[in-house]
Phi, psi and omega in degrees: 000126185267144180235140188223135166220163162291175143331150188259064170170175211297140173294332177291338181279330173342277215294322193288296175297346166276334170303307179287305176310326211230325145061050169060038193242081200312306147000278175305326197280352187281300180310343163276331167314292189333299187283006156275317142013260159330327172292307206285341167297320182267012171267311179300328155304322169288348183246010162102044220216134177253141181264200162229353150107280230300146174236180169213141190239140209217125188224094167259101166315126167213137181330297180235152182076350168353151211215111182228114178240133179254158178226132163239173182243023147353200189270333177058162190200163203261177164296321167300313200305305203278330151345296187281321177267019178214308172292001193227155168244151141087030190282030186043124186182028176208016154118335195317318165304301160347322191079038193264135174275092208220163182251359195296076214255003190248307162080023160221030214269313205283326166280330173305300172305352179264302179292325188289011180203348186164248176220169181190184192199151193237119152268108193208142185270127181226099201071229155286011194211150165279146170228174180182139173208176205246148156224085148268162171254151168199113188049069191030040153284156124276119193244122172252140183221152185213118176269174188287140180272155176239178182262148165326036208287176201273318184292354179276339194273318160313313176284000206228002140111004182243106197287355183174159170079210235218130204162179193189114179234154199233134202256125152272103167274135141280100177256329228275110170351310168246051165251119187266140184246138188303187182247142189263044098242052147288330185298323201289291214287304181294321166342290190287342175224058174243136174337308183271355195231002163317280186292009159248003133334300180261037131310131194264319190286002159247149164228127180239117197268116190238135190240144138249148221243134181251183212272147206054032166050023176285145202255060172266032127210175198204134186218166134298121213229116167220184206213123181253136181286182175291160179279127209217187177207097154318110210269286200261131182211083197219159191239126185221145193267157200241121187289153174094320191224160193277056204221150143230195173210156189264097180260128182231165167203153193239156167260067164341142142277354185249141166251158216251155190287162209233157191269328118022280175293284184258015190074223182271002185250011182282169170255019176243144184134170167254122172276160181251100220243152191215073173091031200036042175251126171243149180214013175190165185212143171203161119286017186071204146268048178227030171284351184246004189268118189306324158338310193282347231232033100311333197224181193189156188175245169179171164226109170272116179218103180280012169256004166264341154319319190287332170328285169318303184289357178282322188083073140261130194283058204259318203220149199271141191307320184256036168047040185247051183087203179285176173246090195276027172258327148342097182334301188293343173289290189307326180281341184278314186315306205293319194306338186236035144283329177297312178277321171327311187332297209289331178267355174243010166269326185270339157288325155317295180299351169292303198300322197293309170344280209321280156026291196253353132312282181319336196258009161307099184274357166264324158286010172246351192277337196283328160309307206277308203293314204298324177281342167291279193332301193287324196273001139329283177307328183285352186286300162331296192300297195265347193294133171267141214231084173276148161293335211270346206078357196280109148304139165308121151298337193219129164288083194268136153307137154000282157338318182098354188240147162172151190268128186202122339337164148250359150220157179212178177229146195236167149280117214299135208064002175252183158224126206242149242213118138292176188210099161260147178246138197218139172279167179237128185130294142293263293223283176244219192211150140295129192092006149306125192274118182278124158276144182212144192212136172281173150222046176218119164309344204258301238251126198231134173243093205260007164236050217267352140239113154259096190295152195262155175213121172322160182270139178301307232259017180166081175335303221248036182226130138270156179209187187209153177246178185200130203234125179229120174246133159296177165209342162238087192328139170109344169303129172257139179214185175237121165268171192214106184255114197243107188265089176080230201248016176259146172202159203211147160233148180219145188247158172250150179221126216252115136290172187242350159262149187282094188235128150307117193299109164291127201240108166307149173320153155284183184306334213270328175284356170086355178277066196259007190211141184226339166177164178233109169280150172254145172234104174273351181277351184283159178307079189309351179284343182251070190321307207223164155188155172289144122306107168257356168289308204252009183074351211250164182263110167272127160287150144267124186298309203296000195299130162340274185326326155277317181326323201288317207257035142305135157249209228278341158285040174028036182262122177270339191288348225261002199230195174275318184328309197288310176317333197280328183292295273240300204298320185307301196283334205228337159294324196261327176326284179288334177299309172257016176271320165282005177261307170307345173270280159010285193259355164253022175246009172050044160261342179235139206287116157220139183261163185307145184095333203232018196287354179284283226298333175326296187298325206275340188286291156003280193320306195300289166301351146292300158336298164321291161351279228232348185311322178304299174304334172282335203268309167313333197268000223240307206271116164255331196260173198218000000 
C-alpha cells in the first residue's frame, strides 16, 4: 500500500527555489547530495560510533532520462525518518540546531537536487527493514510518495548495493529537457575540486567513489576522487577579533609560487581564495575585495569562525537563501570582511611592489641584452657538449637523444585534475619493436601515470620510430614529479609540473635549435639555503638572491649585476648551474659514458670537467666591469 500526499508547500514556489538553488547544475545538485551523505557520516562520528566513510556515485548517461545514483553506508533511515525529511521542506533535520557538525544549514538541498533535475527516488536499509519513498511530478505538483517498509531480504540488499548494515541510497533521472549531464570527466575533474566538497574529499576517514555505469549496469570506469590543496608557504596565521560582536576567527594563508585560479575565472572550482569555514563546514570560498585583484591570486587559506554556526541556529539571515555563501550585507559579515581585509591588505599590497620590482627589473634593457648575449654564449656550450654530431649524413625525420628514448614534450604542465598526454619516441630495431611493452612511472604522489603499460606502436610518419602515448594527471598544484619510461635497460624521462590555471608550456626549441637554457631569474622568494639551482620545467636558471652569500653583494636595487663582486658572484653561480644540468642531461640521454650503478658519480665527475672547461669563458661574457 502506497500512501501519497503533496509536499507541505506552494508547488510553484517548490520548483523556483530548486531552480534558483540548482540552476540546472548537474553538479550542484551533486555537491548537496554529497555533503548530506557526509552530514549522516558525522552525526554517527558525533555519538562515537566508526564508520568507513565510503559513498559511491554512480553516473549513467543516456540521450534522455540519465541516471545519477548516490550510495553511503550511513545512519539509513525509517520510514517516519523519510516523512520528515524528504517530505517536509526548509524543516532544520540534519543536526545543525544540535550542535552536530553537519552542513545541512538549509534544510532543502535534497528536494532541490531532485526537482532541480527531474524526479527521484530515496532508498534506505534501516535495521531489518527496507523503506522507500518518491519525489515526483504529476501534472506538474511536486508529490512525496512513502511506501510500506518490507524487510530487508538478501535480494533487495543485491539489488541496491548495500550487502549488510545500514545505508541510503538517492536515485535522480535528469527527465528535464534542459538540464546537460556532464561528460564524465568533467564529473571527475569538477567534483574533486569544488569548494564545499574540499574537505571531505581530503579526508582520510572518507572514501568517494565515482563510477560510469554502462547500459545492464556494468562499470566502465571507476575512480577515487580526492582532493589536496596547493602547495604553499604560510604568510599568515592569527586568530583575530570582530569588532562589534562577541566572535573571533582563525585566519591562516598560504602563498603559492604558481598562481592560482581565481573565482572570476573558475567559479567555485577555483584554487584561490579563502575558504570560509564554520564547525568544519565550509560555506564559502571568497577574496573579498581583492577578488578581482590580479595580485591576490597568489594566495589562498581559509577563515574559520564558529560563531556564524550560533547565528544559523538563531535563523539569522548570514547565508544567502540559493547556496551562493554568505550574505555579506549581515551586520556580523560586514564586520568579519573588514577584520580580515585589514590583515589581507598588507600581503597583497607587498606582492604588488614584488611585481613592479620584477618589472622594472626585467625591462632594464643593458641587463637583458647582457642575459640574452650570456644565453646564447651557454647553449652554445650545452650544444658542443650534447649535439649528436652523424657521420652518414642521414637526416632524421623525427628527432631522438643520442639514447634512441625520449619523451616529447619532455617537460609540460597539466592542470590539476585534468590531463596530459605524452609522446614517448623509440628507435625501432636497436633500442625496441613494435609491440614491446613499455613500464611507465612517476615518482611524485601528485603526478598520477593512468596507463603505466604502454604498447610501442610505428610511428605513420617514420617506420623506423615507435611511439606510445602516456596519459598523466595532476592532483596538487605546484606538484612537481619526473615521469619515467623504462624498455629493457633504455629508459626516457619527462618532467611534469602540475598548475592550477589551464596554461600552455612556452615550449623550448628542440635539441635541433640548440636550446637548453632559456632565461636567468633573480628570486628573492627560492629556498635561500640553495644559491642556484636549474628550473627544469621552465629552463631557466634561478639565483636566490635571498641566500646570505648572495645578499651582501646586492645593491641598493637588489641588483646583483652593478658591481664587479656581484658580477664575479652571479658568473660563478650560472657556472655551477650550467655546469651541472649538462653533465645531468648529459649522462641521462647516454651521451656522456656512466656505467649502471654509477650514475651520481658520473654526473659529478662530468661536473667537475665542465667546470675546468668552460669557467673562464662563463666569466668573460658575465664580468663586464673593470
Amino acid at each position: 500500500m502506497v500512501s501519497s500526499r503533496k509536499l507541505q508547500y506552494a508547488d510553484r514556489v517548490a520548483l523556483q527555489q530548486a531552480d534558483q538553488a540548482i540552476r540546472k547544475d548537474v553538479l550542484r545538485a551533486l555537491v548537496e547530495i554529497i555533503t548530506n551523505c557526509n552530514d549522516s557520516y558525522s552525526r554517527l562520528e558525533h555519538a562515537g560510533q566508526s564508520v568507513d566513510g565510503e559513498m559511491i556515485i554512480d553516473i549513467q548517461r543516456k540521450h534522455k532520462n540519465s541516471v545519477i545514483r548516490v550510495r553511503d553506508f550511513a545512519e539509513g533511515m525509517t520510514d517516519i525518518r523519510m516523512d520528515k525529511v524528504v517530505g517536509t521542506y526548509g524543516e532544520a533535520t540534519s543536526g545543525l540546531k544540535e550542535d552536530k557538525h553537519v552542513r545541512g544549514m538549509w534544510g532543502r538541498g535534497l528536494k532541490d537536487s531532485i526537482f532541480g533535475l527531474g524526479y527521484g527516488y530515496v532508498h534506505s536499509f534501516k535495521g531489518a527493514n527496507f523503506y522507500s519513498c518518491s519525489l515526483l511530478l504529476k501534472n506538474g505538483i511536486p508529490t512525496f510518495e512513502l511506501s510500506e517498509p518490507v524487510r530487508a531480504t538478501v535480494p533487495l540488499r543485491e539489488k541496491y548495493g548495500i550487502p549488510e548494515g545500514n545505508g541510503t541510497i538517492i536515485e535522480i533521472i535528469v527527465s528535464r529537457d534542459d538540464v546537460k549531464v556532464p561528460q564524465f570527466d568533467n564529473f571527475r575533474n569538477y567534483l574533486q575540486r569544488h569548494f564545499e566538497l574540499r574537505p571531505i574529499m581530503s579526508d582520510p576517514k572518507r572514501k568517494i567513489i565515482l563510477r560510469e555505469i554502462l547500459p545492464g549496469e556494468k562499470i566502465r570506469h571507476e575512480h577515487v576522487l580526492s582532493y589536496k590543496s596547493p602547495r604553499g608557504e604560510k604568510v599568515l596565521n592569527e586568530r583575530i577579533k570582530i569588532s562589534g560582536h562577541p566572535a573571533t576567527a582563525k585566519l591562516e594563508v598560504f602563498r603559492s609560487s604558481i598562481q592560482l585560479s581565481t573565482r572570476s575565472e573558475e567559479g567555485d572550482y577555483a584554487d584561490g581564495g579563502l575558504l570560509v569555514i564554520s564547525k568544519a563546514t565550509v560555506i564559502s570560498l571568497t577574496m573579498l575585495k581583492f577578488e578581482n585583484d590580479p595580485y591576490a591570486g597568489y594566495f589562498y587559506g581559509s577563515i574559520q569562525c564558529d560563531y556564524l554556526h550560533d547565528l544559523l541556529k538563531n535563523d539569522e539571515p548570514v547565508l544567502t537563501a540559493t547556496r551562493d555563501g554568505i550574505n555579506w550585507t549581515h551586520p556580523f559579515a560586514k564586520a568579519l570582511k573588514l577584520a580580515v581585509e585589514s590583515k589581507l591588505e598588507p600581503l597583497i599590497e607587498a606582492e604588488r611592489k614584488h611585481a613592479v620590482h620584477d618589472e622594472q627589473t626585467n625591462l632594464d634593457k643593458q641587463l637583458r641584452q647582457k642575459i640574452n648575449h650570456a644565453l646564447h654564449e651557454l647553449n652554445s656550450i650545452a650544444f658542443t657538449e650534447l649535439s649528436d654530431r652523424r657521420d652518414d649524413g642521414i637526416q632524421r625525420q623525427i628527432d631522438l637523444p643520442p639514447s634512441g628514448i625520449g619523451f616529447s614534450p619532455e617537460r609540460a604542465y597539466v592542470q590539476t585534475g585534468q590531463t596530459v598526454t605524452l609522446t614517448l619516441l623509440v628507435e625501432l630495431v636497436e633500442k625496441g619493436r613494435a609491440g614491446a611493452t613499455v613500464t611507465v612511472v612517476s615518482n611524485s604522489a601528485e603526478i598520477i601515470v593512468l596507463n603505466p603499460q604502454v604498447v610501442i606502436h610505428p610511428h605513420k610518419n617514420d617506420p623506423k620510430i615507435g611511439q606510445a602515448r602516456v596519459k598523466v594527471e595532476g592532483r596538487q598544484v605546484g606538484g612537481e614529479g619526473t615521469i619515467t619510461a623504462y624498455l629493457g635497460k633504455y629508459r626516457a624521462q619527462a618532467l611534469v609540473q602540475v598548475r592550477s590555471k589551464k596554461e600552455t608550456m612556452t615550449v623550448a626549441p628542440s635539441r635541433g635549435s640548440n636550446t637548453l637554457f632559456t632565461d636567468i631569474h633573480f628570486d628573492d622568494r627560492t629556498d635561500p639555503r640553495q644559491r642556484v639551482y636549474f628550473d627544469r620545467v621552465n629552463s631557466s636558471i634561478v639565483i636566490a638572491t635571498a641566500a646570505p652569500s648572495v645578499k651582501i653583494y646586492l645593491d641598493k636595487q637588489n641588483r646583483l649585476d652593478t658591481t664587479v663582486q656581484g658580477q664575479v658572484l652571479l658568473a660563478e653561480l650560472i657556472t655551477e648551474a650550467v655546469c651541472r644540468e649538462i653533465a645531468r642531461s648529459g649522462v641521462e640521454r647516454g651521451k656522456f659514458l656512466a656505467p649502471d650503478g654509477a650514475e651520481a658519480d658520473a654526473i659529478h665527475n662530468h661536473f667537475i670537467r665542465l667546470q675546468n672547461r668552460y669557467s673562464h669563458l662563463i666569466h668573460e661574457y658575465i664580468v663586464t666591469l673593470e
